[in-house]
C-alpha positions as CSV (number, residue, x, y, z in Angstrom):
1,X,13.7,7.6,-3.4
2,X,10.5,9.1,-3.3
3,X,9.5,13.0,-4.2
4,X,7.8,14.8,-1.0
5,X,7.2,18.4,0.1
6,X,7.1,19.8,3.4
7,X,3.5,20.8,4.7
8,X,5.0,24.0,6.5
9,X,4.0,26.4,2.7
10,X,0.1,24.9,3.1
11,X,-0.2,25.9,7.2
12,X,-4.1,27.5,5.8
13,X,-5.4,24.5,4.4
14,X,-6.6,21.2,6.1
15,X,-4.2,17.8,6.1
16,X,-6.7,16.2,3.6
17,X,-6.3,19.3,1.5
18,X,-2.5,18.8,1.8
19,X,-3.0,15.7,0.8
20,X,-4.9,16.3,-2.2
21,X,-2.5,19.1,-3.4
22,X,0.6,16.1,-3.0
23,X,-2.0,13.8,-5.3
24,X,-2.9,16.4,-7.7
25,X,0.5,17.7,-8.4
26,X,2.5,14.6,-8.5
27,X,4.3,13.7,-5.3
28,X,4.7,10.4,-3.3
29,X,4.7,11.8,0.4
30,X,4.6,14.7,2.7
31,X,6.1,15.2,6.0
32,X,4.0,17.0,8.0
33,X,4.3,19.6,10.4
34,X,3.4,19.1,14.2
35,X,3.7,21.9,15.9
36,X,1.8,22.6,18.9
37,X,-1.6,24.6,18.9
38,X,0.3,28.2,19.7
39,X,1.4,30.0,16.6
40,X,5.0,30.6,16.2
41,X,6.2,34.3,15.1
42,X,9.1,33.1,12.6
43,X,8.1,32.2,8.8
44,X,7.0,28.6,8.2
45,X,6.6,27.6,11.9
46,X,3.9,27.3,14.0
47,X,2.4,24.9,11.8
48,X,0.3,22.3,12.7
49,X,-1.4,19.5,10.6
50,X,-1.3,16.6,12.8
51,X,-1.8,17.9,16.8
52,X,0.4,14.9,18.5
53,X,-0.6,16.0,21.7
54,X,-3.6,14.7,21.5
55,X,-3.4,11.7,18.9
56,X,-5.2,8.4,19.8
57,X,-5.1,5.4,17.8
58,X,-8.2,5.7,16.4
59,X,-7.2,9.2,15.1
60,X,-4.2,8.2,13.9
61,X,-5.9,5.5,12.0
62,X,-8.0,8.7,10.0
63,X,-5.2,10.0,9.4
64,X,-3.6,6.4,7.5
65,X,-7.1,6.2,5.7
66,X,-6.7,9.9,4.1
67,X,-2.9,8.8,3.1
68,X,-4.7,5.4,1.3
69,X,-7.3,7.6,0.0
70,X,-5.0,10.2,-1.6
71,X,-2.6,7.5,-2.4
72,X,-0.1,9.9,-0.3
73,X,2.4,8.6,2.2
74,X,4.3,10.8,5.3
75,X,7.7,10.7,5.1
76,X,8.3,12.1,8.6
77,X,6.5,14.2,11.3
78,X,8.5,17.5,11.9
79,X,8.9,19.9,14.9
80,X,11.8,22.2,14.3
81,X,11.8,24.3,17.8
82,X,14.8,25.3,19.7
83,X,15.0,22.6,22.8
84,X,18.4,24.6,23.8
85,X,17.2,27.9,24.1
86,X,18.0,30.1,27.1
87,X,15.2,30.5,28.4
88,X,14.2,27.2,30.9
89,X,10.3,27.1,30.5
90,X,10.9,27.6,26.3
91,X,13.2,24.8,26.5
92,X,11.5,22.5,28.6
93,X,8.3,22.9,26.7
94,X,10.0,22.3,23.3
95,X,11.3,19.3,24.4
96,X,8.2,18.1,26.1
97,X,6.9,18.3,22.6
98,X,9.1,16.9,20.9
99,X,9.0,13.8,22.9
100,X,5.0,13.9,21.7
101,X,5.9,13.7,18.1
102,X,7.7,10.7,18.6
103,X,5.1,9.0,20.7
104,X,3.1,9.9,17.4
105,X,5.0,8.1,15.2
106,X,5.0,4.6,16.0
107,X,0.8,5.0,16.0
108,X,1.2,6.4,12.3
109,X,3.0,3.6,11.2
110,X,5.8,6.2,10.8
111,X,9.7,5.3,12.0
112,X,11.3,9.0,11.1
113,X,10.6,12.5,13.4
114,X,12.9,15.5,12.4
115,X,13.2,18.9,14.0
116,X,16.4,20.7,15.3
117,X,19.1,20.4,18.3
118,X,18.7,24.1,19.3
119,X,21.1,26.3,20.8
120,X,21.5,28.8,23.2
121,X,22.8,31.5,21.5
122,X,23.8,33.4,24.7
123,X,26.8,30.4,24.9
124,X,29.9,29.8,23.0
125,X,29.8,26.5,20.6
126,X,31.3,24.3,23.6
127,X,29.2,25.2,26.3
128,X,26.8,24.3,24.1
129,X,28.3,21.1,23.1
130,X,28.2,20.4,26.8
131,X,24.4,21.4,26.8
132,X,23.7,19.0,23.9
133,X,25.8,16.3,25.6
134,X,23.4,16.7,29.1
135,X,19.9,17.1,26.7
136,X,19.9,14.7,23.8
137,X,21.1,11.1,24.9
138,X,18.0,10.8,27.1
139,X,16.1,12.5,23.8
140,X,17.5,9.2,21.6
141,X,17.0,6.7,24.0
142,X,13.4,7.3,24.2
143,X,13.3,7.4,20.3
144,X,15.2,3.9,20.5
145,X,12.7,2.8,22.9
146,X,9.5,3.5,20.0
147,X,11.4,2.7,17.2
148,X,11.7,5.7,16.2
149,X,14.8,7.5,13.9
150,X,15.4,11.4,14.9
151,X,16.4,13.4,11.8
152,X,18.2,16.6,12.7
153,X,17.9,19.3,10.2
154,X,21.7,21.5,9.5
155,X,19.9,24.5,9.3
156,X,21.4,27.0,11.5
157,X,18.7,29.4,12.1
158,X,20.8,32.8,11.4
159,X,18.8,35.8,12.1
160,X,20.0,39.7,12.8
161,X,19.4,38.7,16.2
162,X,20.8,35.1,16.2
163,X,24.5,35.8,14.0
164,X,26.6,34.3,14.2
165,X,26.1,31.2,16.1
166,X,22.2,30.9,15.4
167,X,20.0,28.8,17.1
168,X,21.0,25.6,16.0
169,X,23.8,23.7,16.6
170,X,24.4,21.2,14.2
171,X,25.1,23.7,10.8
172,X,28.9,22.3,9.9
173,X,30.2,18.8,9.3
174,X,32.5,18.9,12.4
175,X,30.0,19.8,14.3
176,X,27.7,17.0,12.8
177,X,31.3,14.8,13.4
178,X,31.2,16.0,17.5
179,X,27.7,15.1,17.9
180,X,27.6,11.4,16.5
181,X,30.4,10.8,18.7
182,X,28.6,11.7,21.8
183,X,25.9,10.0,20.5
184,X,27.0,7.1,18.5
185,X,22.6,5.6,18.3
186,X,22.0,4.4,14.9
187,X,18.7,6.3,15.7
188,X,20.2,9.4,15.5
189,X,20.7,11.2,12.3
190,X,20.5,13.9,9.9
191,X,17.6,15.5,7.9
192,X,20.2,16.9,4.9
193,X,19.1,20.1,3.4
194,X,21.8,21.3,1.2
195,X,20.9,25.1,0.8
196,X,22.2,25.8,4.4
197,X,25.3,24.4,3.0
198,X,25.5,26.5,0.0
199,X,24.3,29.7,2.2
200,X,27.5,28.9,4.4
201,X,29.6,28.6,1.1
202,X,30.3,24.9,2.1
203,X,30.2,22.2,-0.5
204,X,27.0,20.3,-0.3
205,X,27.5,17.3,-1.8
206,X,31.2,16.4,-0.4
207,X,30.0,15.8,2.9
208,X,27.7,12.8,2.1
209,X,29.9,10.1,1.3
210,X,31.1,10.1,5.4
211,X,27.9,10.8,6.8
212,X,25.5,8.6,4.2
213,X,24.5,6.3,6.9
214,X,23.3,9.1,8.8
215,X,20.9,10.7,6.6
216,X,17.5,9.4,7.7
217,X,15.7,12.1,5.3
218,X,16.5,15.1,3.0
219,X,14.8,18.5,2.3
220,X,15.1,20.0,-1.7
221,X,15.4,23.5,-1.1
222,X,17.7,25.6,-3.2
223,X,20.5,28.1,-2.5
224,X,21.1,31.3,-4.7
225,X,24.6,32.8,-3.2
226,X,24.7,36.7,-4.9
227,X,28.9,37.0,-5.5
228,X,28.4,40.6,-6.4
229,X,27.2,41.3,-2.8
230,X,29.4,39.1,-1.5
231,X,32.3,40.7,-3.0
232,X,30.9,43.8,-1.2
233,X,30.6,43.2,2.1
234,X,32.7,39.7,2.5
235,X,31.7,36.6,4.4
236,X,31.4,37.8,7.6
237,X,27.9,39.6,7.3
238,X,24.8,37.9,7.9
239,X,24.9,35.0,5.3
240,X,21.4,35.8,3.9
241,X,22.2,39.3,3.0
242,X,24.4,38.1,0.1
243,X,22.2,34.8,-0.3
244,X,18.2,34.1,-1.1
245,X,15.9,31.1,-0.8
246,X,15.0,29.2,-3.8
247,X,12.6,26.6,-5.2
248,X,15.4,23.6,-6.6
249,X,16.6,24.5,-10.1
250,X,16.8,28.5,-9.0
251,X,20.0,28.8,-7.4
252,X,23.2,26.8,-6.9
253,X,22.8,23.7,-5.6
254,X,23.7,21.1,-8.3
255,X,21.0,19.2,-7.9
256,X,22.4,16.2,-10.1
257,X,25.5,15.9,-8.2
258,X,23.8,15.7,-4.8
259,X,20.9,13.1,-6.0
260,X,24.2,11.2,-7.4
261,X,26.3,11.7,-3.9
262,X,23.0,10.4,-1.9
263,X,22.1,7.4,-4.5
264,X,25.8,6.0,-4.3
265,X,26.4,6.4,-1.0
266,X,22.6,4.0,-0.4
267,X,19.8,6.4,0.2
268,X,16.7,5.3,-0.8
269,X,14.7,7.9,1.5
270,X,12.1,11.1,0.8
271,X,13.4,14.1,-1.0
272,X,10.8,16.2,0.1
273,X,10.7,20.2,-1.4
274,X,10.6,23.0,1.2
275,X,9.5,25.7,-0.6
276,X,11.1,28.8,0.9
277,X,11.3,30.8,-2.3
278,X,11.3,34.7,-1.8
279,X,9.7,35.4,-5.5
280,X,6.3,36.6,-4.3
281,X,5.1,34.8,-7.8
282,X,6.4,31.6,-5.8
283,X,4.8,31.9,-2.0
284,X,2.2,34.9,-2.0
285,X,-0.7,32.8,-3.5
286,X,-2.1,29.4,-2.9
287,X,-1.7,29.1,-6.0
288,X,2.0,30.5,-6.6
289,X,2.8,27.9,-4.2
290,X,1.8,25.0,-6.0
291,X,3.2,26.5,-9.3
292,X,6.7,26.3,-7.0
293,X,6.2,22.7,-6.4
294,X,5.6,22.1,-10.0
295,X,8.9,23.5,-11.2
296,X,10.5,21.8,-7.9
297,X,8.7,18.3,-9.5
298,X,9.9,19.1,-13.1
299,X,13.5,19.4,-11.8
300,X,13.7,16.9,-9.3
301,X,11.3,13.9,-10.5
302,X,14.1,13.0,-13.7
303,X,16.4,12.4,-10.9
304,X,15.0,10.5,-8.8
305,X,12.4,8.4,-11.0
């Protein structure tokens, strides 16, 4: 395995800076954030440190040289945009994109793209199974046709204004179970973060001895679920009013049992930190950032070395 971080907590600094930050603080790879141009208005998107849209080989090849000359790899490119969403031209335009990242990849030198399956949260979870089934096969076949594996993250996007469906469909193992059935590609996978387990209450380990084989790539973020609040006001309120963000080691994912789960059931991919952390110590500063992926390193790297 090797230790990575997501670019999404450095969106003010340049991918060379990135770059230098992943050297300077001990980690292997990045996977880097490709939004488009347009800044998004939710936390952490809107990002963009490689524009795909317009990536030529010759830029592309820049982009390997600053990897060589940081000694930093990319462990995936990431667009995580809702593709489902109700409204047409949003939708449309998000997958557009997406199909831009992976026409990036293959010029990187890169095989993995991640981002989300969306949702339209106006439908109930089987028309929007139906809307998955009539989106995503042609999505996968054009991966196939690059080479190129699509990770799909389980977050499922719960906002006020999003509960309790969200705005991403694949959140829960049976729903993970319902979508490689409709699309059986080995292309087609899973980027497994287990704090939107944890946040859900579900068991984030147990589910990776089925689905093993279909986790292309893996986000560290930790879970910190607050049973006092839950006790107060149960499990049917919004799941991150009785549950915060952490930087691994800070909350309750066990963090030994998971790297075990993914090691025996054959990953040998990126564990790359997202570093979502709510202490203002841990996200307010450039520099409280990089103290986060420190402690995120110093709990991780006896794991996985």
């Amino acid at each position: 395995m090797k230790l990575g971080f997501v670019s999404a907590i450095l969106g003010e600094l340049s991918l060379e800076e990135v770059f230098s930050i992943a050297s300077a603080e001990g980690y292997e790879c990045v996977e880097v954030m490709c939004w488009p141009n347009a800044r998004e208005d939710r936390p952490y998107g809107g990002v963009c440190h490689i524009d795909v849209a317009g990536l030529t080989q010759a830029r592309a090849d820049d982009v390997r040289a600053l990897c060589a000359k940081q000694g930093v790899g990319i462990s995936a490119l990431g667009y995580y945009a809702n593709s489902l969403a109700e409204d047409a031209n949003e939708a449309q335009t998000v997958r557009a994109h997406f199909r831009k990242v992976i026409d990036a990849a293959p010029l990187l030198g890169l095989e993995n793209v991640n981002g989300f399956i969306g949702a339209n949260r106006q439908l109930p979870l089987e028309e929007n199974m139906k809307l998955f089934a009539e989106v995503w096969p042609d999505v996968i076949r054009y991966a196939e046709d690059r080479g190129v594996k699509v990770g799909i993250e389980n977050c499922p996007m719960l906002f006020p204004h999003t509960w309790p469906f969200g705005v991403n469909l694949a959140r829960t193992p049976a729903i993970w179970r319902r979508m490689f059935e409709t699309i059986p590609s080995l292309n087609f996978g899973l980027n497994y973060d287990p704090s939107h387990l944890v946040m859900q209450l579900i068991d984030p380990v147990v589910p990776i001895a089925e689905f093993g084989p279909r986790i292309f790539h893996t986000h560290a973020k930790d879970m910190r679920v607050n049973r006092d609040q839950l006790n107060e006001i149960g499990s049917l309120e919004l799941p991150m009013d009785r549950s915060t963000a952490k930087v691994p080691g800070l909350g309750d994912v066990p963090w030994g049992q998971w790297i075990g789960a993914l090691t025996g059931a054959g990953y040998d991919g990126p564990v790359c930190v997202e570093v979502e952390d709510e202490a203002p110590a841990l996200h307010s500063t450039l520099e409280g950032r990089r103290k986060a992926l420190r402690i995120s390193r110093r709990v991780l790297r006896p794991l996985i070395a």
